[in-house]
C-alpha positions as a Python dict, from the first residue, in 0.01 Angstrom:
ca = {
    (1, 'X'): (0, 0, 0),
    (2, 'X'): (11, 376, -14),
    (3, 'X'): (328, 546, -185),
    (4, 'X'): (543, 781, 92),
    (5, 'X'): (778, 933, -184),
    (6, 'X'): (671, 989, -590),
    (7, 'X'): (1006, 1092, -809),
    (8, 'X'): (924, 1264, -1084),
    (9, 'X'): (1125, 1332, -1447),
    (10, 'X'): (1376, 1333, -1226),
    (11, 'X'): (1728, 1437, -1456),
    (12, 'X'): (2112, 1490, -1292),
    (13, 'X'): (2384, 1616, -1517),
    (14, 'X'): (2776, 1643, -1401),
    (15, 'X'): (2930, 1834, -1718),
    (16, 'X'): (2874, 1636, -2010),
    (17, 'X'): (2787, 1327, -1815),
    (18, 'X'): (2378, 1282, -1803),
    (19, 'X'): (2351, 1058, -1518),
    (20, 'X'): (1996, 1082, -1431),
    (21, 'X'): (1777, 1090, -1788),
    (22, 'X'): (1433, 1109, -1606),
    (23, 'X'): (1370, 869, -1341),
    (24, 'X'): (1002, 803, -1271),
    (25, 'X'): (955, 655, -912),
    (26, 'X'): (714, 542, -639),
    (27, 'X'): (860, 455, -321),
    (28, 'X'): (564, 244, -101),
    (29, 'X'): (558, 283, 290),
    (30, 'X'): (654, 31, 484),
    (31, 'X'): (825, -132, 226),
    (32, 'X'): (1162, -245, 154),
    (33, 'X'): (1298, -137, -202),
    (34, 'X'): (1609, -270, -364),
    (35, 'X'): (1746, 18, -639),
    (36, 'X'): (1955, -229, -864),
    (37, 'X'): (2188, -151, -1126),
    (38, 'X'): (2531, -175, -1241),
    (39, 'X'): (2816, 35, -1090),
    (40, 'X'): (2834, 397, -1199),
    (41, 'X'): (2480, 385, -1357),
    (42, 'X'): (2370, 673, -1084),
    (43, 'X'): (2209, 470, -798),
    (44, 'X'): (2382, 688, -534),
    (45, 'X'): (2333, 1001, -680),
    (46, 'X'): (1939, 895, -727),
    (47, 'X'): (1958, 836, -330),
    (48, 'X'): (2153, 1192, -240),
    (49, 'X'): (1853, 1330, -445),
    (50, 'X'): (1584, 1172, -230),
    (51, 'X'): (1790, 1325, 101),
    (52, 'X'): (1814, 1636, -62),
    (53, 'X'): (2231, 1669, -69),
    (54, 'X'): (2202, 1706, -454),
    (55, 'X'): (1928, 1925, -668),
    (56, 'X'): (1795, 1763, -956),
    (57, 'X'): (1866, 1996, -1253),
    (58, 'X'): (1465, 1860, -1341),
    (59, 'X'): (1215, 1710, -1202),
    (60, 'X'): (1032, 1663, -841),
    (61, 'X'): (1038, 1470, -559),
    (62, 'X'): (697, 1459, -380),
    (63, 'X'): (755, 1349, -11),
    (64, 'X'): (420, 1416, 298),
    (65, 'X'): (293, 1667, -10),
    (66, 'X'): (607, 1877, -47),
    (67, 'X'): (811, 1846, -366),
    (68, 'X'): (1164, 1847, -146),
    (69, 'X'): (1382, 1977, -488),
    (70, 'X'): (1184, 2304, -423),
    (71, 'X'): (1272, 2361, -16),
    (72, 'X'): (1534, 2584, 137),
    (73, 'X'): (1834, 2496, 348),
    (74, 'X'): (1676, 2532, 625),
    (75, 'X'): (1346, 2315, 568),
    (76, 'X'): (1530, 2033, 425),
    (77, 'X'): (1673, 1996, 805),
    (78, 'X'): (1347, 1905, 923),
    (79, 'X'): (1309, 1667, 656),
    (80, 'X'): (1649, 1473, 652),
    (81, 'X'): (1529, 1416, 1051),
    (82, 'X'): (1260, 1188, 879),
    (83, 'X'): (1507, 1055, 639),
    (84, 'X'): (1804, 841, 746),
    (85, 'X'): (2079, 772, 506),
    (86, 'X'): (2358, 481, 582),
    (87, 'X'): (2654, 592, 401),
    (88, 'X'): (2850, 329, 241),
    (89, 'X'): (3104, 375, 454),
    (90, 'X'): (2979, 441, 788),
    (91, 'X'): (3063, 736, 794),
    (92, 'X'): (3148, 693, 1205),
    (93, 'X'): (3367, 928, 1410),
    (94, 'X'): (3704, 764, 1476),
    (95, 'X'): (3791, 956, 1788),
    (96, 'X'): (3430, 896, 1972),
    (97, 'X'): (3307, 557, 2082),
    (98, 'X'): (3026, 325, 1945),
    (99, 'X'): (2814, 489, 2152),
    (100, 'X'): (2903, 824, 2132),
    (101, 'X'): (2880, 836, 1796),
    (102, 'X'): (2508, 689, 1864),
    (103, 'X'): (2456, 974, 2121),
    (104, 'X'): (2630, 1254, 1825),
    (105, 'X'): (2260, 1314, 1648),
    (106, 'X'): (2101, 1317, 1926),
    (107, 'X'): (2316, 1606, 2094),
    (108, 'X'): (2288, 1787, 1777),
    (109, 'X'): (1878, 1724, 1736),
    (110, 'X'): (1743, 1728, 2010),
    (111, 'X'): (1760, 1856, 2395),
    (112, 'X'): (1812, 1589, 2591),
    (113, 'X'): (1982, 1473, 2936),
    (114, 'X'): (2331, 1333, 2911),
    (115, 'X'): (2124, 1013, 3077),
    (116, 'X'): (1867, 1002, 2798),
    (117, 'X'): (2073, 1017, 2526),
    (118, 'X'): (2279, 746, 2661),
    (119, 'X'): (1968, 551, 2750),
    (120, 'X'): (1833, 567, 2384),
    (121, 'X'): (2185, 494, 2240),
    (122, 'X'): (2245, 194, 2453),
    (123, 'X'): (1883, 70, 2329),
    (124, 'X'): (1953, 118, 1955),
    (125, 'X'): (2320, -87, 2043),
    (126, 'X'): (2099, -326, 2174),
    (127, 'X'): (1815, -336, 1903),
    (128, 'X'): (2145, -393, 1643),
    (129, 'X'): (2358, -637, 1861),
    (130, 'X'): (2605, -389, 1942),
    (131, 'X'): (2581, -351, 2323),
    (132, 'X'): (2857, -523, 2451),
    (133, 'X'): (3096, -282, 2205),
    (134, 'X'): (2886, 21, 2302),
    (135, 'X'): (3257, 160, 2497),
    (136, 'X'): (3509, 62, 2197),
    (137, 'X'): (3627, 262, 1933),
    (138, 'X'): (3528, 213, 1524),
    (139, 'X'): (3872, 108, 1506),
    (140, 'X'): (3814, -152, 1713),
    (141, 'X'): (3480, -324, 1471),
    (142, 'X'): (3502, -605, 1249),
    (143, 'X'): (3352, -401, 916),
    (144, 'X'): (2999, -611, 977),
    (145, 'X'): (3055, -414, 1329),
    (146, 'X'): (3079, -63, 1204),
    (147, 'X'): (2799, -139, 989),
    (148, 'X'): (2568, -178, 1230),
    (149, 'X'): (2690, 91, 1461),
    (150, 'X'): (2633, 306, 1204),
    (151, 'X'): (2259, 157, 1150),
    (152, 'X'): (2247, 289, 1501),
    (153, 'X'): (2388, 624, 1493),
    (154, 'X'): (2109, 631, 1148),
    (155, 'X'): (1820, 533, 1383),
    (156, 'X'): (1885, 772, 1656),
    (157, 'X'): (1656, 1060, 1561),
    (158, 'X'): (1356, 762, 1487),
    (159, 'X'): (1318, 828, 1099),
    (160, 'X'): (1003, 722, 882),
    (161, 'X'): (1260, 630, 606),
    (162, 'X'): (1621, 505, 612),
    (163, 'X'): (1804, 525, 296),
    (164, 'X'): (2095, 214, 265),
    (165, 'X'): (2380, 299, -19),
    (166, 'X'): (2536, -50, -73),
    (167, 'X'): (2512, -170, 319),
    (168, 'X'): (2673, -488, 273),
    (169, 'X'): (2962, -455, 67),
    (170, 'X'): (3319, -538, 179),
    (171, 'X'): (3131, -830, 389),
    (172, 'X'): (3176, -1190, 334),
    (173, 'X'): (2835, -1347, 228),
    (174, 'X'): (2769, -1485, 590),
    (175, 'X'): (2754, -1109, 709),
    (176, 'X'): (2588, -995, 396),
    (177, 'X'): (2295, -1194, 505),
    (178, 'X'): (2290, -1114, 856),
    (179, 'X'): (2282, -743, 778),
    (180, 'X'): (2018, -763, 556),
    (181, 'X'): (1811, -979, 798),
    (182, 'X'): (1877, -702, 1075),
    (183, 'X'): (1752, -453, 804),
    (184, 'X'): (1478, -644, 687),
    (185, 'X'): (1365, -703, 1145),
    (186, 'X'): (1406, -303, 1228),
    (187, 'X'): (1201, -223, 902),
    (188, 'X'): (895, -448, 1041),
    (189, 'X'): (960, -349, 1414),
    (190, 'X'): (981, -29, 1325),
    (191, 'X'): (765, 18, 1080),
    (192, 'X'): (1033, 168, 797),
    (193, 'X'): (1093, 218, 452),
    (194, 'X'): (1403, 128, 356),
    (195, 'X'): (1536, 171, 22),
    (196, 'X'): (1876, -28, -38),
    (197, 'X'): (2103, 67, -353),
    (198, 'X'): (2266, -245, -459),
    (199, 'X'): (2400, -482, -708),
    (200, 'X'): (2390, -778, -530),
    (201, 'X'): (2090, -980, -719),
    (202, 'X'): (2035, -1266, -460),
    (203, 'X'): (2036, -1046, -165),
    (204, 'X'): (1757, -858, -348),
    (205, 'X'): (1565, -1196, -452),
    (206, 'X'): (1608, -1267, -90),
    (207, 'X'): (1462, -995, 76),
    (208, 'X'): (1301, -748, -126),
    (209, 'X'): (928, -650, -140),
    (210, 'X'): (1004, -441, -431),
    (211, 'X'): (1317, -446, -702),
    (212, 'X'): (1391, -188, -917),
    (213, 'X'): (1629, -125, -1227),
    (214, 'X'): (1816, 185, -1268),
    (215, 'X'): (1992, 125, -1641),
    (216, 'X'): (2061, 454, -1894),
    (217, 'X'): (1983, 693, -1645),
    (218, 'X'): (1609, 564, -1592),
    (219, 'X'): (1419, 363, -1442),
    (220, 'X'): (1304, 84, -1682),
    (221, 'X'): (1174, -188, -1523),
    (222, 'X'): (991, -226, -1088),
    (223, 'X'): (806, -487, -987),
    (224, 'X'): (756, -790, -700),
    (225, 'X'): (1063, -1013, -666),
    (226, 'X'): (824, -1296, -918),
    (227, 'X'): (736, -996, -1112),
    (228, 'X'): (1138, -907, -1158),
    (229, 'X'): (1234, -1301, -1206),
    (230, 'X'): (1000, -1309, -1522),
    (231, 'X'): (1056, -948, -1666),
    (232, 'X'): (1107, -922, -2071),
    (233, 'X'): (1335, -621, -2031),
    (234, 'X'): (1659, -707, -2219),
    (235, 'X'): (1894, -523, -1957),
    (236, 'X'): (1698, -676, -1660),
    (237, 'X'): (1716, -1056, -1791),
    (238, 'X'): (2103, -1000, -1877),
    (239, 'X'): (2183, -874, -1527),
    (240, 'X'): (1961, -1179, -1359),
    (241, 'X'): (2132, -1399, -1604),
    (242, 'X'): (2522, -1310, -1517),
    (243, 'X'): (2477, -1364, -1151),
    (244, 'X'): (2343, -1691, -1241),
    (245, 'X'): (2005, -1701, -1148),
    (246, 'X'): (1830, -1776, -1393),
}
């Protein structure tokens, strides 16, 4: 399977704090890559990297044969089109509906008839089970609600790769699963890469293609799911190991 993003010596510093110590990374299209870690080790600020809201103080990111830490302003808007990124949040606008806020990138993208737009939101709704909500208000969701809305509102402007900063937490283990299925359906529908940041281990054994560990700043250990279950690395078979596993 050919690679669709390289990450090269990659290094992040916030003061004193080295968060990113050279992370070495191949991302493989049409794949669906679980960044794993424990919290505050610098998956997030790994992701904002790959979407260009942070510059690496070293290192390259090599994305369709641009290295994206090198582009301006301006040409990093024509590549965060092609890159979605799910906040963990939601990130949705309270005072719009569901489907407004599907509708928002679209208004600010693209050229489009009123009809359209609302046309292409009320098919992503659809696509994500949200249909029948399309007319409420975020405040209105359940939290496994607002996360799909905002899977929506992320697929409006059709990206090649959708980045997921923990999508299922706050969700009771039912809905856990049942976003990561949904995930896991619009990635081979769509054909997607999807790169998830999480901790959760059996979510990852679940439904991953590809696991890696983010530990020290670095990347130390990627591989298949059976690849991952029978890694050496100490850090990797202690954090397998505490969520009981193995």
């Amino acid at each position: 399977m050919a690679e669709i993003i390289r990450i090269k010596n990659l290094k992040k510093r916030f003061g004193k704090f080295e968060v990113l110590r050279g992370v070495n990374l191949e991302i493989e299209e049409r794949s669906l890559t679980f960044i794993m870690g424990q919290s505050g080790t610098g998956k997030s600020v790994l992701l904002k990297h790959i979407v260009g809201l942070l510059k690496p103080d070293q290192g390259e990111i090599w994305f369709d044969g641009k290295d994206i830490t090198k582009l301006s302003e301006r040409e990093l808007q024509d590549v965060r089109k092609r890159i979605g990124y799910l906040f963990q949040e939601g990130a949705l606008f309270d005072s719009m509906t569901v489907k407004e806020n599907v509708m928002f990138p679209l208004k600010e993208h693209f050229k489009m008839k009123r009809s359209e737009m609302e046309e292409k939101a009320e098919e992503l709704l659809e696509a994500v089970g949200l249909k029948e909500a399309m007319n409420k208000f975020p405040s209105e969701l359940s939290g496994g609600m607002r996360k799909r809305a905002a899977l929506a509102r992320t697929l409006a402007l059709s990206p090649e790769i959708v980045l997921f900063d923990e999508p299922t937490t706050g969700l009771d283990p039912i809905l856990q699963v049942s976003i990561m299925e949904l995930i896991k359906n619009l990635k081979e529908k769509l054909g997607l890469t999807c790169i998830v940041v999480s901790h959760d281990v059996a979510l990852s054994l679940k439904f991953a293609d590809w696991v890696a560990f983010l530990y020290k700043g670095e990347i130390v250990e990627k591989g298949s799911v059976k690849e991952i279950m029978n890694s050496e690395h100490p850090f990797v078979k202690e954090f397998l190991k505490s969520a009981f596993v193995i």
